[in-house]
N, C-alpha and C positions, 0 to 999 in steps of 0.2 A: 597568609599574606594580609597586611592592612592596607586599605585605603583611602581614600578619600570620605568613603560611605561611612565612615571608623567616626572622623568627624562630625559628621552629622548626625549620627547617632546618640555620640554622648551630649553634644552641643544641645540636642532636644529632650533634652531629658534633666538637664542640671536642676535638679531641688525642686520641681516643679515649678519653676520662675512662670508667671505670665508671657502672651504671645512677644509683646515687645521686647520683654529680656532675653529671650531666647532669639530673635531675632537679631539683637545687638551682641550677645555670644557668640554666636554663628558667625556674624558679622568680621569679630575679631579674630575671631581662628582663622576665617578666610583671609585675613588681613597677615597674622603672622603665618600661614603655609604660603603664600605669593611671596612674602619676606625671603623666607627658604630660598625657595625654588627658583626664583627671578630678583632680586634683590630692592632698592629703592631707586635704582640709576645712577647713586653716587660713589666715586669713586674712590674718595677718599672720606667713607663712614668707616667709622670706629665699632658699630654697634656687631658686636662676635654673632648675635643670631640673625647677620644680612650674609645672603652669600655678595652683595656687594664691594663687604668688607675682603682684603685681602688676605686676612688668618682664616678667612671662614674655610670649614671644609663641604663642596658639596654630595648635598642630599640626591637620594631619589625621591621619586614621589610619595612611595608608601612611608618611607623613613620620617619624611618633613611632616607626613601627615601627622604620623606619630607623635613628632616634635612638637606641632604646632599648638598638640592640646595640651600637650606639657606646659610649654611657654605662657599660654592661655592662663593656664591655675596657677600660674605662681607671677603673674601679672608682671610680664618683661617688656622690656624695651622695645616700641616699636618706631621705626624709622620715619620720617616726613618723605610722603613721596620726593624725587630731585631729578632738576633736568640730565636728561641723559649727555655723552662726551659732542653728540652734536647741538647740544645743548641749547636751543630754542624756546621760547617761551612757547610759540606756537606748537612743539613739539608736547611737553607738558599737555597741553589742553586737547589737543588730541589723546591724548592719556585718561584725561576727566571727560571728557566733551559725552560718552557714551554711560557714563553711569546709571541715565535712569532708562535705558533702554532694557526690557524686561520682557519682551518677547520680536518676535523678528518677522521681516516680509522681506519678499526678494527684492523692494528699492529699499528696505536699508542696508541690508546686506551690502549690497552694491555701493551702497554711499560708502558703508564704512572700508569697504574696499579698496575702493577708490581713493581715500583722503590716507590712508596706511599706504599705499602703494607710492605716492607721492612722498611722503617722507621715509620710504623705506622702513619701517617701524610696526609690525602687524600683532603688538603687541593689545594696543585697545580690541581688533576683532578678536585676536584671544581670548582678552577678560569675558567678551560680549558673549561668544559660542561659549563657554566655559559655565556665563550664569546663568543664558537661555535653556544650554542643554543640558542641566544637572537639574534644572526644577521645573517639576512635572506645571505644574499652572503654568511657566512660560512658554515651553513647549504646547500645551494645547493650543495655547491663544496663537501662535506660529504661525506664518502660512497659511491665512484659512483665505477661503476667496472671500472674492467682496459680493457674491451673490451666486448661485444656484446654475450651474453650466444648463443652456437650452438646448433643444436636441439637434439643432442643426449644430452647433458648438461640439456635441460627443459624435458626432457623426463626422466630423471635419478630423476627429481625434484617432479615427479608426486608418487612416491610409498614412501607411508606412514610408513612401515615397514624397509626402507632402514639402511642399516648398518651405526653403524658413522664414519668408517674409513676414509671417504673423510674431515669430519667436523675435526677429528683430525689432518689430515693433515694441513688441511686449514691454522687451528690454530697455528699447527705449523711453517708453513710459515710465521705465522705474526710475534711471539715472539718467542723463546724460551723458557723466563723465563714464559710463561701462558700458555707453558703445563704442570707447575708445577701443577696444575688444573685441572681438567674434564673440556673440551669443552662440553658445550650443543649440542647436536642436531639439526638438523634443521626441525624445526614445518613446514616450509612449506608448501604449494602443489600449483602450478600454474597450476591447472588444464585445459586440453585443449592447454598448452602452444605449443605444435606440429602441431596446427593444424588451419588454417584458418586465418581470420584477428584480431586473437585477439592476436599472438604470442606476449608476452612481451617480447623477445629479437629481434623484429623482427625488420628491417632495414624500416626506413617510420615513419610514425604520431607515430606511436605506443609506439616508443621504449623506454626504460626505463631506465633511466643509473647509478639509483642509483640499491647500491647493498642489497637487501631487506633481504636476508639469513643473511647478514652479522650486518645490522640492528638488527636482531633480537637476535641474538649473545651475540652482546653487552648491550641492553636493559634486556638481561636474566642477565649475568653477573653482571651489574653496579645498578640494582634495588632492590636489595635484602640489600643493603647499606643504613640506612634512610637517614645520612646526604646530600648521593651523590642523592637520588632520591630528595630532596628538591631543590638542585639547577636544576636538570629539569623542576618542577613549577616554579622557580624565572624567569628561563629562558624564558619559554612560556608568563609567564607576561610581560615580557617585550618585547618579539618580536611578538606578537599578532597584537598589535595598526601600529605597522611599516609595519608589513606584509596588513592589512585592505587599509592603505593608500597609499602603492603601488600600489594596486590593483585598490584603486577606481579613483586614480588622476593620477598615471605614467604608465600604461599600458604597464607592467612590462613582462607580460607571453608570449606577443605579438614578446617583444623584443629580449625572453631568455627561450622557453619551458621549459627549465631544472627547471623553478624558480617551477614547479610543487614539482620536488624533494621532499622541506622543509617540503609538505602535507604527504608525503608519510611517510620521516621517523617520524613525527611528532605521526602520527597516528598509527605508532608502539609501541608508547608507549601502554604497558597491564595497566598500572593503570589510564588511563584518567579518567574513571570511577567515582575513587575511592572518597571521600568526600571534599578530599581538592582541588580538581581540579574544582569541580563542581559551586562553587561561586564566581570566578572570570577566574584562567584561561583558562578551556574550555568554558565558553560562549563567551569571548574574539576572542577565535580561532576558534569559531564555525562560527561568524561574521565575519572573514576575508578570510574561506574557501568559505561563500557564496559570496564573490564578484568575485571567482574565472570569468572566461568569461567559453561560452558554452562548445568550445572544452576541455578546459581544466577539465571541469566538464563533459565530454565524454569519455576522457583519462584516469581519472581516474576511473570512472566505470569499462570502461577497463581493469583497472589494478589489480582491487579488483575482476574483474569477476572469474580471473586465483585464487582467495584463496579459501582454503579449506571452510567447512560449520562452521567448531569452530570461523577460523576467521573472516569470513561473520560475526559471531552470536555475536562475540566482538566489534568489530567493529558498528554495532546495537545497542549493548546493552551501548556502549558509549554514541551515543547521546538518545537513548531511558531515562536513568539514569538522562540525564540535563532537559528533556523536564520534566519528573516528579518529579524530585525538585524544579523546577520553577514555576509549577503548584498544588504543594501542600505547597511549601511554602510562597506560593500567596495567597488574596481573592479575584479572576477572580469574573465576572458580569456582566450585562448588562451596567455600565457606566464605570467598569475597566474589559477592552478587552483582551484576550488571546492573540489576533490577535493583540494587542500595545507591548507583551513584545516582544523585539529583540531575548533574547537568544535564548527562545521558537521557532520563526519565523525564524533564523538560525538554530538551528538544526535538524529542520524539513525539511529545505532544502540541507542540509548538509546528510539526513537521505534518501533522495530521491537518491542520486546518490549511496548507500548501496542497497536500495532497485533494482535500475535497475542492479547493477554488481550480487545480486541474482538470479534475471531472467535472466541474460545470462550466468551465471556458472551454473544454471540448464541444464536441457534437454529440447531444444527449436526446435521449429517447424516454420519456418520463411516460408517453400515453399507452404504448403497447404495453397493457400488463395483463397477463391472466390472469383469468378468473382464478378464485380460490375454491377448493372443492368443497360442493353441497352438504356431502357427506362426510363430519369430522372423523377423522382414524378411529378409529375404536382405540379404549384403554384398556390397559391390561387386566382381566379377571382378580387377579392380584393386589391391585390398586388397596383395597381396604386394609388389605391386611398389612402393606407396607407401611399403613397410617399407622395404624396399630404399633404398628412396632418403630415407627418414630422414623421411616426409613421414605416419606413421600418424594415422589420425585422433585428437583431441584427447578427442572426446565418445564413445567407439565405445561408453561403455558406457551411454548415454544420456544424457538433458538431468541436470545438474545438481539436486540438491535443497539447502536451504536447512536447513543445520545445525541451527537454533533449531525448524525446521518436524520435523525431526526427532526429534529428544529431547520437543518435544511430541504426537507421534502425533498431527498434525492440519494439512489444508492448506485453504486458503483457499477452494480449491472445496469443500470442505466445509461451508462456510459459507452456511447458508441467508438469515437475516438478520443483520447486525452490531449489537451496540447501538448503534455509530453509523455514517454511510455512509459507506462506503471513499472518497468523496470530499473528505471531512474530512482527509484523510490526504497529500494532493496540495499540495506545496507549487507555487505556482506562480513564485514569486523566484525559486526556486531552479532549477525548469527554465528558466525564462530566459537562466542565466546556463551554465549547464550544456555544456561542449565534450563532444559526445555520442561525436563521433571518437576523443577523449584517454579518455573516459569507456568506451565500448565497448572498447577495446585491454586497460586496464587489467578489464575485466571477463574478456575471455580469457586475458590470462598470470596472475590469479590469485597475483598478490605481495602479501606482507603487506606491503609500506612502501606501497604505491598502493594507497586506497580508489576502489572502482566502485557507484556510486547504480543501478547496475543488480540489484548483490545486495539493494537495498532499492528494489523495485520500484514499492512501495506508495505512495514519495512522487512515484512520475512519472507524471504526466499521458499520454493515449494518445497524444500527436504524438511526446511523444518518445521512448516506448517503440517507437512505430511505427519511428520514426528510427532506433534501434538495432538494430530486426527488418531496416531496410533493409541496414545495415552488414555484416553475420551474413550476409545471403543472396550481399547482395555477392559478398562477400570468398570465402565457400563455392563461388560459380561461376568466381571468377578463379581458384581450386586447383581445379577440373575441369579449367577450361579446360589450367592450364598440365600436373595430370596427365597429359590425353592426348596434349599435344605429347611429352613425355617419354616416356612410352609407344609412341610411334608412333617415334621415334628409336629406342627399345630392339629392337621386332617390327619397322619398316621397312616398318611400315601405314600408312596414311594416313586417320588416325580423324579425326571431325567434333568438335571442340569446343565446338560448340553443339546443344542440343535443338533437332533441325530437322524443321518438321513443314510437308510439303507436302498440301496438302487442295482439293479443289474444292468449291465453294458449294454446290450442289446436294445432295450426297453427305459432308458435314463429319462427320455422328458416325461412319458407315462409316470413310472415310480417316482420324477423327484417332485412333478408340476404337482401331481394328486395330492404327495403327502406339502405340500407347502402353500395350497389352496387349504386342506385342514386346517392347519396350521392358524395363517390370516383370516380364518371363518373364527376359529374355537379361541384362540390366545392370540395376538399377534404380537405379545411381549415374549413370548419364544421365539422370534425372529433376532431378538437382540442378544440372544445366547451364544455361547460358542458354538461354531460351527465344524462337526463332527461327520465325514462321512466315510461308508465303508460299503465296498463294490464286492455282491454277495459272488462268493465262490474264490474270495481275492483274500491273501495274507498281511498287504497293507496297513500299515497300523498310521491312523491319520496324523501326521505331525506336521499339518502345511501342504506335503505333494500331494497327496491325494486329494485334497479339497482342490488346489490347482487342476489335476485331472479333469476333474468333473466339472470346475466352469467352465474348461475347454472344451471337454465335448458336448454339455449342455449347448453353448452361442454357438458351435457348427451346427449343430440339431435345429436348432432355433430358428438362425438365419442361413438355411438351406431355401432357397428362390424356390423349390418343389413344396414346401410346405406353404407358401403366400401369405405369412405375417407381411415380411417383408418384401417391397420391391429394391431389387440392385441395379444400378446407373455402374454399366463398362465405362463410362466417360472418366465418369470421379471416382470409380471402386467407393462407393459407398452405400449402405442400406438407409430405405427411407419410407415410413410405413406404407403399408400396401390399403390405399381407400376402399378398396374393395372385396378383401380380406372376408373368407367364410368363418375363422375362428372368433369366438365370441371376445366380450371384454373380458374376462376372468385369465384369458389364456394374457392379454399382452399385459394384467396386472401382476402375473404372476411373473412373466419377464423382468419389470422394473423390479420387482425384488430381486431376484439374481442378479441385476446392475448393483441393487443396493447390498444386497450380502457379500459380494465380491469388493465394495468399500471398505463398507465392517471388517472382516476378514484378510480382509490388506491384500488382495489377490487382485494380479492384472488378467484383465478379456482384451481377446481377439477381437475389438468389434468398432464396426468402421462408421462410426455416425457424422452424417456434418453440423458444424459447431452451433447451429439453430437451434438442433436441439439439447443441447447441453443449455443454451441460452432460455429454453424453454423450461428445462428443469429447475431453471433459478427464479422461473417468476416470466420473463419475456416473452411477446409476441415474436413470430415471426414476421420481416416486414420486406421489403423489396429488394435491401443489399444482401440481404440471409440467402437471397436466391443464385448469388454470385459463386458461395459454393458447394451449394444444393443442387442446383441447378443449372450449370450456365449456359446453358445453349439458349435457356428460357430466357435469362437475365438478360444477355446480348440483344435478341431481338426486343423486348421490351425497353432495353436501352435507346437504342435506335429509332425505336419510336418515342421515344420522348425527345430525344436530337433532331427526328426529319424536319426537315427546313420548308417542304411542300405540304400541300394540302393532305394533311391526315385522311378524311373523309374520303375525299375525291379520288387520290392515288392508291391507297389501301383498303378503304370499304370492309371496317371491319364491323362489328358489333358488339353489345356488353355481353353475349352469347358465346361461351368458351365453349367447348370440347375437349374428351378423356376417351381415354381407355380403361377398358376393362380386366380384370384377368386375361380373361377369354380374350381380349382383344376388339373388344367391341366398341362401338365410338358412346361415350355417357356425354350430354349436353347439358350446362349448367347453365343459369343464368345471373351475371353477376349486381343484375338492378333487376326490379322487376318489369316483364317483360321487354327483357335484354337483348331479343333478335330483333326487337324494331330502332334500338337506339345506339345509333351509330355514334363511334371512335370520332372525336375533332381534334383541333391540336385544343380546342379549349378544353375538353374533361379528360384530355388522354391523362394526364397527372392520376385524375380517381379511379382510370382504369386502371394503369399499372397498379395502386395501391390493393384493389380490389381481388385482382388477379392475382398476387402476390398472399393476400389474403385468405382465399381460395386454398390456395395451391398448401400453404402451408400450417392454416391453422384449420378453416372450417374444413377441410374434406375430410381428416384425420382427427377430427377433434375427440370422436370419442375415444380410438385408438388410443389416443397421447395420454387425456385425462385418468386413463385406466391403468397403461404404465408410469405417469409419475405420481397415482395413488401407492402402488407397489414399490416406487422406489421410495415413499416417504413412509410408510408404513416403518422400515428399515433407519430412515436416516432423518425423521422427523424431530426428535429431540440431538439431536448431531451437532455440532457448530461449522459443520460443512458449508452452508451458507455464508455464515458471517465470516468465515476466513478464506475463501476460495473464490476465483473469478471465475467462470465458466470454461475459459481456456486450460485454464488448472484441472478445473473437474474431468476434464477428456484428458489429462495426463495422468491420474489417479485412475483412472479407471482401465485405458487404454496402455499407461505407459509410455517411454520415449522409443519413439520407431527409431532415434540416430543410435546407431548399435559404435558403440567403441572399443573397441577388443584390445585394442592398446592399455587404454585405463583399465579394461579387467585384469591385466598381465600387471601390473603396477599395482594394486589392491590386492590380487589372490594371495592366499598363506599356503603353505606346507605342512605337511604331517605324517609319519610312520617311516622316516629317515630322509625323505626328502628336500631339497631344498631349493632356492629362486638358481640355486649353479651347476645343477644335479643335470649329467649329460641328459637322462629322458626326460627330465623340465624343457632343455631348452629345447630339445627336437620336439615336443609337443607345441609348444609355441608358433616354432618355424610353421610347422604342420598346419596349427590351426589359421596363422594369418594367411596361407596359401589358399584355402576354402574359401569357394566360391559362397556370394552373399545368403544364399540360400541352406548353402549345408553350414555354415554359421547359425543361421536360425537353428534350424533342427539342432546340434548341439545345445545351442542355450535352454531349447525345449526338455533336452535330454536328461540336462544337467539341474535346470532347475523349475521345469514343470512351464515353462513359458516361453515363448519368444522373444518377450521383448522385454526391455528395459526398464529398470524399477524408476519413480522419481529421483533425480538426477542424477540418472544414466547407470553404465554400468560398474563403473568404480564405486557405486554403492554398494552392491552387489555382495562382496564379502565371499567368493567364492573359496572352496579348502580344493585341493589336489593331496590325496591320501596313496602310498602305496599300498599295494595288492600285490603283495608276493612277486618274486622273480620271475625270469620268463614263460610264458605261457601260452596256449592255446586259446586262453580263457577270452572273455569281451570287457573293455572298461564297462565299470556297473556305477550305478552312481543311489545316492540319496537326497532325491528334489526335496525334502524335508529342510534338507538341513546346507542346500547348494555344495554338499561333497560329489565329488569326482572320485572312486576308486580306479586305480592307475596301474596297473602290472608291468613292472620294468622291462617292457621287450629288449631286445637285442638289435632291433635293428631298427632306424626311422619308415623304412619301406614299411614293414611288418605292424608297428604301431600305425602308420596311416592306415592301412588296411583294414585293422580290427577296431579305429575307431570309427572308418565312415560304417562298416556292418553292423555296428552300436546303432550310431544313431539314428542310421536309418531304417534299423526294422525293431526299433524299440517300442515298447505297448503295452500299457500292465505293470500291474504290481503285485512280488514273489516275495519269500522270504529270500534271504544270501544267505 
């Protein structure tokens, strides 16, 4: 497609002329494309390239543009402007009257509205937005305030309810004749604007100096016009490629902060959206906002952080809108990449600086951060010789951090609530179409000509995060594996390239905790091996089920309330470390490895933690709302005393002196200040009590506990990009699974095999059978069939389940292969008979035989 940009291009570039010739070219092409497309007013012009003329044929805009530079080079006829058929002089001068107007404020705007609207003629605001908004210098200069908003000012900004008598005024300051009109409102909210370093009027990096209220104003006004919202498209077409090029070749922003501006009111526009924007001029401007440099793309976060949630969710729903016309009116694949379209690959990063001003216009938690451990993991024995052989690790100096996440001193785990949910944010088109293989490679070799949707995590749903965690472990055990073959050439050892863990049933945490305490003492780069195990006296051959087995009955073993790692809450059914626990640290480091081997491994546990500590494993304190589902009988009263309305002191009498229990049951006394039973609870320090108590409760009583198991789970999943693409909620989906069991979708996903098929009478009567099953003996089958209870990430139509036949009718029992989610199926004869032999399957199933 050509455009407007077509022009400007060649126009700046003719023969190297000096600035003024190029200026006066430009000049004339604009002169003959307006010719085209709008004519001279006269009615009876002769000239064949006016569409005023009557032989003329009209253009579209890309066509005239074409035209225009044509006409240009071969130096054609150009028309005398002419009073239009209402033909006024005064009419004419309203036509010139605006010529040297070269940037805008909401009282011209208005004037020129005003004097167009009187003669019915909204041709000169036309010309005016047409030359404002196609050139980036008069765009910056646009709009800027006439001074520095004070904080009673952004605090006046913040209430959504506010009267519009200021907006009236405003307006009337600028025009007279545009309060013939209702002024709109101001939609605003710079939320936070009072407070901290994200003031948008504040003095420093920050400030801002276009006028954004006023922006919005005139965007409400002037859009509701179709001819005048067309010349804002013409416009953007044309100043897109100028704006790209500034950026990539003159390093503009460096020069001129303010050049930010033209993003700002750009992106005011409400109809980006809309259809006509979406195939040329927002992928355009989507491309030119990502060459933005880092601050500038920090700044802006910044700036967006202060907006409300509507316009966070507009602003979103802008580039969300390109990304999925791009990708459905595409056919994406494996040899045509998502990852090659530009527009896609700009407004996904264009959609990343939306996503961070979300999480800081939430409610964010930047101070609770653990400690990092004293003691760095150990490297693997190995290390040298992988230098050697040119084979050093990629990530040695850990997982990767996100540049932008950077430069704004703030990460997503940080983020308590978003103004809007990180779900918002997940295209799901686009993972559809998404080659996660091509997509994963290009995220580790980390070339700037290949984009990877992995460094913008935010827009991928957890399957296929998941899928990229699976790639990453992969790939990390086949360089174990072939390290040690290499190794073992070098020494003339005969090392094991699999984590092999032999264990008897009886005796599992003994046999597996010892050898994987070895293990983490001697090598802990055998951790990252595959995972191999085989239950001595068992015929099992490990293909997946059996390592399932064994985390099973490892976390029963584990978290059995008789052993007192753990304490369990009947309340919340959840485990929650036990402070007073006789096992040493080695024992609950060795647990977070079995969290983390069960990642690696891609295996779901049984294991019921509340989300504090997944929060914990990311880096987070726990702090007082963690206790809401930790805790809540604790949370409730501590709630309530921050609400009593009476005397703290006087009516409660309590102290900074808590009390515990012990295993035993015994009362343990803490004190949360020093000498805590003499200072009493007021409504004035209740605040530091609950924080304290909360503190307590969740970080210092258990601290060694914790530190010891997320030394063990990082040992595992330290060089991982677990962190960088997973929120803590996800993490308890990966590890836990989805507890919503849908047996529908596995009935819609499962395949057939050994004559069977989705119409085959003992298909359907199995079906019947199974949705009849009570919730419980549903678990158990899923157990049966594929080593687990629960639900892989996203759900169970993931799942991939086979139903095989097993020979004709029988006595026999369905037998299955958790390896591989096959069900062996013997075609009973009767539906009685098959429910029968399948509830005695699954219910007294145990072990592993040869068939």
């Amino acid at each position: 497609m050509v455009s407007m940009s077509f022009i400007t291009l060649h126009a700046s570039n003719l023969n190297g002329l000096q600035f003024r010739k190029r200026a006066a070219a430009k000049h004339l092409i604009e002169r003959y494309y307006h010719q085209l497309t709008e004519g001279c007013g006269n009615d009876s012009c002769s000239n064949a390239w006016c569409s005023s003329s009557r032989g003329s044929n009209r253009l579209d805009n890309n066509a005239a543009a074409v035209k225009a530079l044509e006409l240009y080079k071969i130096n054609a006829k150009l028309c005398d402007p002419h009073p239009s058929k209402k033909g006024t002089t005064m009419n004419h001068c309203v036509r010139d009257d605006f010529k040297d107007v070269n940037y805008l404020t909401e009282e011209k705007v208005y004037q020129i509205l005003h004097m167009c609207g009187e003669k019915e003629d909204y041709s000169p605001l036309i010309r005016v937005i047409g030359r404002v908004f196609s050139s980036a210098e008069g765009l910056v200069q646009s709009f800027r305030r006439s001074k520095p908003p004070t904080k009673e000012e952004l605090k006046s900004l913040q209430s959504k309810d506010e009267d519009k008598d200021e907006d009236e005024e405003e307006a009337a300051a600028c025009s007279a004749a545009a309060m013939e009109e209702d002024s709109p409102g101001s939609s605003s909210r710079l939320d936070g604007a009072a407070s901290g370093d994200n003031d948008v009027g504040k003095l420093g990096p920050d400030e801002v100096s276009v006028d954004i209220d006023a922006v919005r104003r005139v965007y409400q006004r002037l859009l509701s016009n179709d001819k005048i919202e067309a010349a804002f498209l013409n416009a953007l077409v044309y100043l897109s490629p100028n704006v790209e090029c500034d950026l990539t070749y003159h390093n503009v922003y460096s020069r001129d902060p303010n050049y930010l501006n033209l993003f700002v009111v750009v992106m005011e526009n409400s109809n980006l959206h809309s259809p006509d924007y979406l195939e040329i001029a927002l992928p355009q401007f989507c491309r030119a906002m990502s060459k933005l440099p880092l601050p500038a793309l920090a700044k802006l976060a910044r700036l967006w952080s202060h907006y409300s949630a509507e316009q966070i969710h507009r602003i979103m729903e802008t580039f969300q809108q390109l990304i999925t016309y791009k990708v459905v009116s595409n056919e994406f694949n494996s040899r045509n990449l998502v990852n090659d379209d530009d527009a896609v690959v700009a407004a996904t990063k264009c959609l990343k600086i939306v996503y961070y001003a979300n999480v800081m216009g939430g409610e964010v938690d930047t101070e609770h951060n653990e400690e990092e451990d004293e003691e760095p993991i150990p490297e693997s024995s190995e290390l040298t010789l992988q230098e050697l052989l040119g084979e050093e690790r990629r990530n040695k100096k850990g997982p990767r951090v996100d540049p932008l996440e950077t430069e704004l001193t703030i990460r997503t785990s940080d983020s308590r609530r978003p103004l809007i949910p990180f779900q918002e944010f997940v295209n799901e088109p686009l993972n559809e179409v998404l080659e996660m293989d091509k997509d994963y490679t290009f995220f580790k070799v980390e070339t700037e000509n290949k984009f990877s949707f992995m460094t913008c995590p935010f827009i991928l749903n957890a399957v296929t995060k998941n899928l990229g965690l699976y790639y990453d472990n992969r790939i990390r055990m086949y360089s174990e594996r072939r390290i040690t073959v290499l190794y073992s050439l070098v020494q003339g050892q005969q090392l094991n390239p699999y984590l092999r863990l032999k264990v008897r049933r009886d005796h599992i945490i003994d046999d597996a905790l010892v050898r994987l305490e070895m293990i983490a003492m001697e090598n802990p780069a055998d951790l990252k091996k595959q995972l191999y195990v085989e239950f001595e006296g068992e015929q099992g051959v490990d293909e997946g089920g059996v390592s399932k087995e064994f985390f099973q009955l490892v976390v029963e073993e584990i978290f059995n309330p008789d052993i007192g790692m753990f304490a369990y809450d009947e309340r919340t059914k959840m485990f929650w470390f036990n402070p007073s626990s006789f096992e040493n640290e080695g024992q609950f480091t060795l647990i977070g490895i079995v969290l983390g081997l069960a990642i690696y491994n891609n295996c779901i546990l049984d294991v019921h933690f509340p989300m504090v500590v997944y929060r914990k494993l990311m880096g987070k304190k726990g702090t007082f709302r963690d206790l809401a589902d930790s805790n809540p009988v604790l949370y409730q009263s501590l709630k309530e005393l921050l609400e009593y309305e009476g005397s703290v002191e006087e009516d409660m009498m309590i102290t900074f002196q808590i009390s515990q229990t012990d295993l035993f049951g015994n009362p343990l006394m803490y004190d949360l200040r020093e000498n805590g039973d003499q200072i009493p609870v007021t409504n004035e320090n209740r605040k530091e009590f609950v924080a304290q108590y909360a503190e307590y409760m969740l970080n210092k009583s258990v601290e060694k506990q914790f530190k010891a198991f997320r030394r063990g789970f990082h040992m595992v999943t330290n060089e991982s990009p677990l962190k960088y693409l997973f929120r803590p909620e996800e993490i308890e989906l990966l590890i836990c699974g989805s507890r919503n069991l849908d047996f529908q979708a596995l009935e819609e996903t499962t395949e057939y095999d050994g004559g069977y098929s989705r119409d085959s009478r003992i298909i359907k009567e199995f079906w019947e059978t199974l949705h009849s099953f009570a919730e419980e003996q549903k678990r158990l089958f899923l157990q049966f069939t594929t080593g687990t209870d629960r639900a892989p990430v996203g759900g169970l139509g993931k799942l991939k389940m086979i139903i095989a036949k097993n020979g004709p009718d029988t006595d026999r029992l369905p037998t299955s292969h958790t390896c591989f989610n096959v069900l062996l199926l013997p075609e009973y004869d009767t539906k009685e008979k098959l429910r029968e032999r399948l509830l005695k399957a699954i219910l007294y199933a145990k072990g592993f035989g040869m068939l």
